[in-house]
LUMMAR-408504 format. One record per atom (N, C-alpha, C, O): x, y, z; atom name; residue number from 1; residue in three letters. Coordinates in Angstrom, 2 decimals, always signed. Example, Ala and Ser with C-alpha at 12.3 -4.5 7.8 and 13.67 -1.06 7.14 Angstrom:
BEGIN
        u        v        w  name  resi  resn
   +13.19    -5.69    +7.80     N     1   ALA
   +12.30    -4.50    +7.80    CA     1   ALA
   +13.20    -3.30    +7.80     C     1   ALA
   +14.24    -3.32    +8.46     O     1   ALA
   +12.85    -2.25    +7.08     N     2   SER
   +13.67    -1.06    +7.14    CA     2   SER
   +12.90    +0.03    +7.87     C     2   SER
   +13.41    +1.14    +8.04     O     2   SER
END
This chain:
BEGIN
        u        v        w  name  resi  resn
    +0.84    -1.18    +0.00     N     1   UNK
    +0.00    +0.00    +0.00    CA     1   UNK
    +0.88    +1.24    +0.00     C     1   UNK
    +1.89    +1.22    +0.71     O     1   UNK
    +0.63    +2.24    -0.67     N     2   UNK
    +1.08    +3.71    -0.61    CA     2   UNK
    +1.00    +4.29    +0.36     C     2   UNK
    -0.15    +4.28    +0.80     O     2   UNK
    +1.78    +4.87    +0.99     N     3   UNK
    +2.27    +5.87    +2.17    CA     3   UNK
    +0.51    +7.01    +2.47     C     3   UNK
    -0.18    +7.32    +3.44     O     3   UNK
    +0.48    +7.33    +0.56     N     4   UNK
    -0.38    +8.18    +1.36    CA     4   UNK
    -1.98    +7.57    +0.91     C     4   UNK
    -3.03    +8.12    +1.24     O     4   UNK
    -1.92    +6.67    +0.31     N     5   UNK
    -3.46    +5.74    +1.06    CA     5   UNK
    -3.32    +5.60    +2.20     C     5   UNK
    -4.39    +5.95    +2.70     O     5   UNK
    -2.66    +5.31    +2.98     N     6   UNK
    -2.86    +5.00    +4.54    CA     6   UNK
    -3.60    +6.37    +4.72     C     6   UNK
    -4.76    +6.21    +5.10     O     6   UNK
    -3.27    +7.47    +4.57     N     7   UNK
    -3.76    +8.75    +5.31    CA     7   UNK
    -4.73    +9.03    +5.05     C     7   UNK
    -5.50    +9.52    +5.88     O     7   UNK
    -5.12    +8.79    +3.56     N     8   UNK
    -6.42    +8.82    +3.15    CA     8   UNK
    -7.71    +7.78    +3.56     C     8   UNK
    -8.94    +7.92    +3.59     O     8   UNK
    -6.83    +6.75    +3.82     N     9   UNK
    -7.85    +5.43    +4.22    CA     9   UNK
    -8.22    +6.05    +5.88     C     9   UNK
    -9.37    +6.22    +6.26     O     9   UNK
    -7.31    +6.26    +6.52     N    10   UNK
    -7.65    +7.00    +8.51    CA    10   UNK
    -8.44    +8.24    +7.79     C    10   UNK
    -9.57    +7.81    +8.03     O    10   UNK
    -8.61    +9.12    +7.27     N    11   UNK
    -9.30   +10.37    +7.09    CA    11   UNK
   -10.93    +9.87    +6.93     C    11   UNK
   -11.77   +10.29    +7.73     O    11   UNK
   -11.24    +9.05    +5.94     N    12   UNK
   -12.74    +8.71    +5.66    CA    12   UNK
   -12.63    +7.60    +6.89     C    12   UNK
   -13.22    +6.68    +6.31     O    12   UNK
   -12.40    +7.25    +7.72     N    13   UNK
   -12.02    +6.37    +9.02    CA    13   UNK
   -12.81    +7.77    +9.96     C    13   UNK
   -13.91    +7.82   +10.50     O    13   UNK
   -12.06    +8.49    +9.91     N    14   UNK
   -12.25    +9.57   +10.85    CA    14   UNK
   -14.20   +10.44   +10.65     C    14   UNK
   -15.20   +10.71   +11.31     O    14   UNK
   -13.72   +10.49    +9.47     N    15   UNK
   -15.03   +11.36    +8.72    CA    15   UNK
   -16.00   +10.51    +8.91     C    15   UNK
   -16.80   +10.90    +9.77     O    15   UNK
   -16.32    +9.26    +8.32     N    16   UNK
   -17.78    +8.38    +8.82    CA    16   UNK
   -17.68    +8.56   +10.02     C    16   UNK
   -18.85    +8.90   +10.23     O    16   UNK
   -17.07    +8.61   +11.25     N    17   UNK
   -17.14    +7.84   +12.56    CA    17   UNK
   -17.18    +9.38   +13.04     C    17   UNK
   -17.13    +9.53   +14.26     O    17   UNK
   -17.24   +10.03   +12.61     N    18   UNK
   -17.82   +11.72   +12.94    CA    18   UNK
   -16.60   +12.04   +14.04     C    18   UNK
   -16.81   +12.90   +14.90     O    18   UNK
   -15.34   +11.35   +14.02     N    19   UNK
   -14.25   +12.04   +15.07    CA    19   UNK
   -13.60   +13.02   +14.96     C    19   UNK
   -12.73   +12.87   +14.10     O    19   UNK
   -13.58   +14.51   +15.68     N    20   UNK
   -13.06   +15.57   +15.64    CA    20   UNK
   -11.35   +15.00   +15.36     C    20   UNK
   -10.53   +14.24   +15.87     O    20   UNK
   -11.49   +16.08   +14.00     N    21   UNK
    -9.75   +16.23   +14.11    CA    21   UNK
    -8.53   +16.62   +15.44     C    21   UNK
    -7.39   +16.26   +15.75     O    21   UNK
    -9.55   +17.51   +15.92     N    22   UNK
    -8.91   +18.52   +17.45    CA    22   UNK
    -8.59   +17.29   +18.22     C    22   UNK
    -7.45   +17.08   +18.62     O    22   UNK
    -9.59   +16.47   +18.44     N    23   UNK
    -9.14   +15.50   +19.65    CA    23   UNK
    -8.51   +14.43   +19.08     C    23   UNK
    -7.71   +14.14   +19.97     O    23   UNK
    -8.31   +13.51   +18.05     N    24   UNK
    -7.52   +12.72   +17.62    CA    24   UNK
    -6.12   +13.49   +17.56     C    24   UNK
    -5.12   +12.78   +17.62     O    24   UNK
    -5.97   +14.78   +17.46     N    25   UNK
    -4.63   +14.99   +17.33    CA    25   UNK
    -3.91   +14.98   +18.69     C    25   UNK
    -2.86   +14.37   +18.88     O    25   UNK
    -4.71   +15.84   +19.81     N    26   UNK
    -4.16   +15.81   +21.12    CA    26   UNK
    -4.22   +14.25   +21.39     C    26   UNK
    -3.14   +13.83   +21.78     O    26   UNK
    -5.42   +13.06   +21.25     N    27   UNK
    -5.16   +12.03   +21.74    CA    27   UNK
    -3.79   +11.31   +21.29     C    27   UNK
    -3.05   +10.81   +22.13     O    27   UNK
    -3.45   +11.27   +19.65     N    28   UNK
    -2.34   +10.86   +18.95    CA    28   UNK
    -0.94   +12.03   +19.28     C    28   UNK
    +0.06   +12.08   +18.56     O    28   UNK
    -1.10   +12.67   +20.18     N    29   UNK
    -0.07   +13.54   +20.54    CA    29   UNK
    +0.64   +14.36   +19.08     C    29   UNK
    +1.86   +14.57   +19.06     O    29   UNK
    +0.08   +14.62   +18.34     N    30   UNK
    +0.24   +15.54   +17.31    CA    30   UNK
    -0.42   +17.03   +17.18     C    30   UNK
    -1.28   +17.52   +17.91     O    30   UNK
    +0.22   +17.63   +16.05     N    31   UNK
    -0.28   +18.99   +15.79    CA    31   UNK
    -2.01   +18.69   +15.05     C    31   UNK
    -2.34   +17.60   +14.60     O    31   UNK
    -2.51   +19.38   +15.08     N    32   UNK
    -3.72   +19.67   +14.24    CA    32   UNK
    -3.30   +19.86   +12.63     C    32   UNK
    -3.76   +19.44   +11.57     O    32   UNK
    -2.51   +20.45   +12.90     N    33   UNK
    -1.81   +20.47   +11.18    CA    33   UNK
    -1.12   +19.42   +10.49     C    33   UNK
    -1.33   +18.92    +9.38     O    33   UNK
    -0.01   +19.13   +11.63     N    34   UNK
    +0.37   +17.76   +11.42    CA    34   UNK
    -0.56   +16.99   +11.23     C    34   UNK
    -0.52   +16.98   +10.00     O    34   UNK
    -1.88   +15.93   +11.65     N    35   UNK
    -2.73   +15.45   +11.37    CA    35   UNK
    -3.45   +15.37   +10.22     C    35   UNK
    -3.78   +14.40    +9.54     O    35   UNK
    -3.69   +16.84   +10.08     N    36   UNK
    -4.31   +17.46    +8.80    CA    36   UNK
    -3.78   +17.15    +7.34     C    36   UNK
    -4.35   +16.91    +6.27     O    36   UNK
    -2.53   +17.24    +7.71     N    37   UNK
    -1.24   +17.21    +5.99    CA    37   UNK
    -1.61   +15.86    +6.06     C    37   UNK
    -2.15   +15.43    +5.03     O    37   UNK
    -1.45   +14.94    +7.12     N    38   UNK
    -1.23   +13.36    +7.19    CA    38   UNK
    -2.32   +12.97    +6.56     C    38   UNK
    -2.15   +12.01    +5.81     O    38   UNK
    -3.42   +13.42    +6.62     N    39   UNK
    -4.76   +12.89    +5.90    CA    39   UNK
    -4.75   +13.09    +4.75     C    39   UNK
    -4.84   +12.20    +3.90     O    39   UNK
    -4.67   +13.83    +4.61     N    40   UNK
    -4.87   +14.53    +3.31    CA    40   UNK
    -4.13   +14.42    +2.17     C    40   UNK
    -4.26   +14.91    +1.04     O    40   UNK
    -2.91   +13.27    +2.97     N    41   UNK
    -2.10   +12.97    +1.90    CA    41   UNK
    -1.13   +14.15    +1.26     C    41   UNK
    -1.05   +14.41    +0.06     O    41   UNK
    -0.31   +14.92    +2.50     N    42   UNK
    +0.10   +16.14    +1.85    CA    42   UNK
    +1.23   +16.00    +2.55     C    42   UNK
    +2.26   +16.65    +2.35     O    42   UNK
    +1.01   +14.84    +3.71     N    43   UNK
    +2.58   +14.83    +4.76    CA    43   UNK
    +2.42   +13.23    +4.99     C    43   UNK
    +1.38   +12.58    +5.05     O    43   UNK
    +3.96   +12.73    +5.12     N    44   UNK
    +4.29   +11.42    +5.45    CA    44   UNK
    +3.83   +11.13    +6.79     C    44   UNK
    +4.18   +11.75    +7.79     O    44   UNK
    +2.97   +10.07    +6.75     N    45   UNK
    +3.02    +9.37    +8.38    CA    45   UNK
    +3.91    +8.52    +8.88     C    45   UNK
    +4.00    +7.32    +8.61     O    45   UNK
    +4.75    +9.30    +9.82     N    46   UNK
    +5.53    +8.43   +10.49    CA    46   UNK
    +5.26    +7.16   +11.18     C    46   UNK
    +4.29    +7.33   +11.92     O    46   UNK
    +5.81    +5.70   +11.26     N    47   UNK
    +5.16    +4.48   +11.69    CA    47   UNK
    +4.88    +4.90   +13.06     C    47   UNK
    +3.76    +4.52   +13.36     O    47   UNK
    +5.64    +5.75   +14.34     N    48   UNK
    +5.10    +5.85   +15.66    CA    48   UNK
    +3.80    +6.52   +15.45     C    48   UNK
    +2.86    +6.06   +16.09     O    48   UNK
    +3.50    +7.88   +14.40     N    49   UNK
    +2.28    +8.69   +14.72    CA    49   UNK
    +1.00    +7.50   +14.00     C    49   UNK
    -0.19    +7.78   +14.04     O    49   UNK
    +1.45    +6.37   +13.45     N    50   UNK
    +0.13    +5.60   +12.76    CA    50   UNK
    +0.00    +4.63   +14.12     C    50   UNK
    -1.15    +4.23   +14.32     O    50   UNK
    +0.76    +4.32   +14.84     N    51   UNK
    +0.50    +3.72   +15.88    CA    51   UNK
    -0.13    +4.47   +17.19     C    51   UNK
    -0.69    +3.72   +18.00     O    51   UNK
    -0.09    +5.80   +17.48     N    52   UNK
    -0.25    +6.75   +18.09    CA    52   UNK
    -2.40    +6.59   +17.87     C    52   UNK
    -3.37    +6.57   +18.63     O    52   UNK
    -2.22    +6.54   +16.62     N    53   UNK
    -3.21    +7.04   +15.92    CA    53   UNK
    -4.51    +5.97   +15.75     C    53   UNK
    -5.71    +6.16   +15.52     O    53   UNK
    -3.74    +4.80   +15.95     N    54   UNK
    -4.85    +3.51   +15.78    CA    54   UNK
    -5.20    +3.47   +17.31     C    54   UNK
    -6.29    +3.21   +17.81     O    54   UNK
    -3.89    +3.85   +18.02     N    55   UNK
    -4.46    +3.24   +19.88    CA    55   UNK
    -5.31    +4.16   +20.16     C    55   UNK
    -6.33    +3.85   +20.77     O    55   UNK
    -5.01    +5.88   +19.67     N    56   UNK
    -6.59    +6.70   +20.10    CA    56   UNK
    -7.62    +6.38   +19.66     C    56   UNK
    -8.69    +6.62   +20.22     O    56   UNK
    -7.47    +5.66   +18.36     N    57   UNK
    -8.88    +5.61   +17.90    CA    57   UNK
    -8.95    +4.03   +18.42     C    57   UNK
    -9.90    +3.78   +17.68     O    57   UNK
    -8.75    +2.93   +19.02     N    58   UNK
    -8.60    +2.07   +19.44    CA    58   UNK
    -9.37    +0.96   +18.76     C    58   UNK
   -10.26    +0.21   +19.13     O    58   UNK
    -8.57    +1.17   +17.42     N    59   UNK
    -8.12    -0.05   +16.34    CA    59   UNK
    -7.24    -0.29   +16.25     C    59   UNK
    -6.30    +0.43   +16.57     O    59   UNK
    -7.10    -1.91   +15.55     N    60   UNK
    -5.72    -2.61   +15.79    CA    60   UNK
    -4.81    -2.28   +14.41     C    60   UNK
    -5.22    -2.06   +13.27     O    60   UNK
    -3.74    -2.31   +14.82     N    61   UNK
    -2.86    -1.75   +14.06    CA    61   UNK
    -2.84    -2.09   +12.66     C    61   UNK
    -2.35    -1.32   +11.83     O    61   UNK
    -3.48    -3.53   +12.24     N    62   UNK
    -3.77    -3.67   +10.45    CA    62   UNK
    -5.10    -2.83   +10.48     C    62   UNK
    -5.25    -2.57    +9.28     O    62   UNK
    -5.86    -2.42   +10.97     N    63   UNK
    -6.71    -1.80   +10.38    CA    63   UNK
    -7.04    -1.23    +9.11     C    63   UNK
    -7.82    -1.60    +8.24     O    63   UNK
    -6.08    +0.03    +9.23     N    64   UNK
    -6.13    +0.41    +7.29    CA    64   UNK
    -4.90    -0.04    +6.37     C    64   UNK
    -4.69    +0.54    +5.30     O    64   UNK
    -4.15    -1.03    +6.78     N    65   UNK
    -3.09    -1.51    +6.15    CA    65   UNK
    -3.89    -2.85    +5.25     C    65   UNK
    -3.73    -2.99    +4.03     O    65   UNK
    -4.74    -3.72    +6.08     N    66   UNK
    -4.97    -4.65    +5.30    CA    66   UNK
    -6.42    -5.09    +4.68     C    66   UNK
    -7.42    -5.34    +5.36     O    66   UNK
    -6.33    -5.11    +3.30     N    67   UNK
    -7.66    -5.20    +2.39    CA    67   UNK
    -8.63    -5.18    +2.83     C    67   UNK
    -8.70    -6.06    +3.69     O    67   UNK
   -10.03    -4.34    +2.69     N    68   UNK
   -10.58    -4.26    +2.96    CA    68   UNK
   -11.52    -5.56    +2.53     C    68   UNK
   -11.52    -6.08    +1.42     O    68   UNK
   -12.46    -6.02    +3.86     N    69   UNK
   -12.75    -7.51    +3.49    CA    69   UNK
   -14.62    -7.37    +3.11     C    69   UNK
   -15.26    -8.37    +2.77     O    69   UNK
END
């Protein structure tokens, strides 16, 4: 998978499940901006902030890595 499908796959993750950007970022200990680029496919996700990012939203770490079934 592409670096920035992952970001795009957590963004519509985020968007159906109606989760504020504001608090996934403080929960994933990131910027709001940082977050923002990451979705949007405009900034690299680092492997700690995708792990950061599945435990706030408390999915397991293949979540958006593996095929959707």
């Amino acid at each position: 998978m592409k670096q920035m499908e992952l970001g795009k796959k957590i963004g519509e993750y985020v968007m159906k499940n109606q989760i504020p950007q504001k608090l996934l970022a403080i929960k994933s200990d990131m910027t709001e901006n940082q977050l923002s680029l990451s979705l949007n496919s405009k900034r690299k996700l680092l492997a700690d902030e995708y792990i950061r990012i599945c435990d706030a939203l408390c999915v397991p770490y293949d979540k958006f890595i593996k095929p959707a079934s």
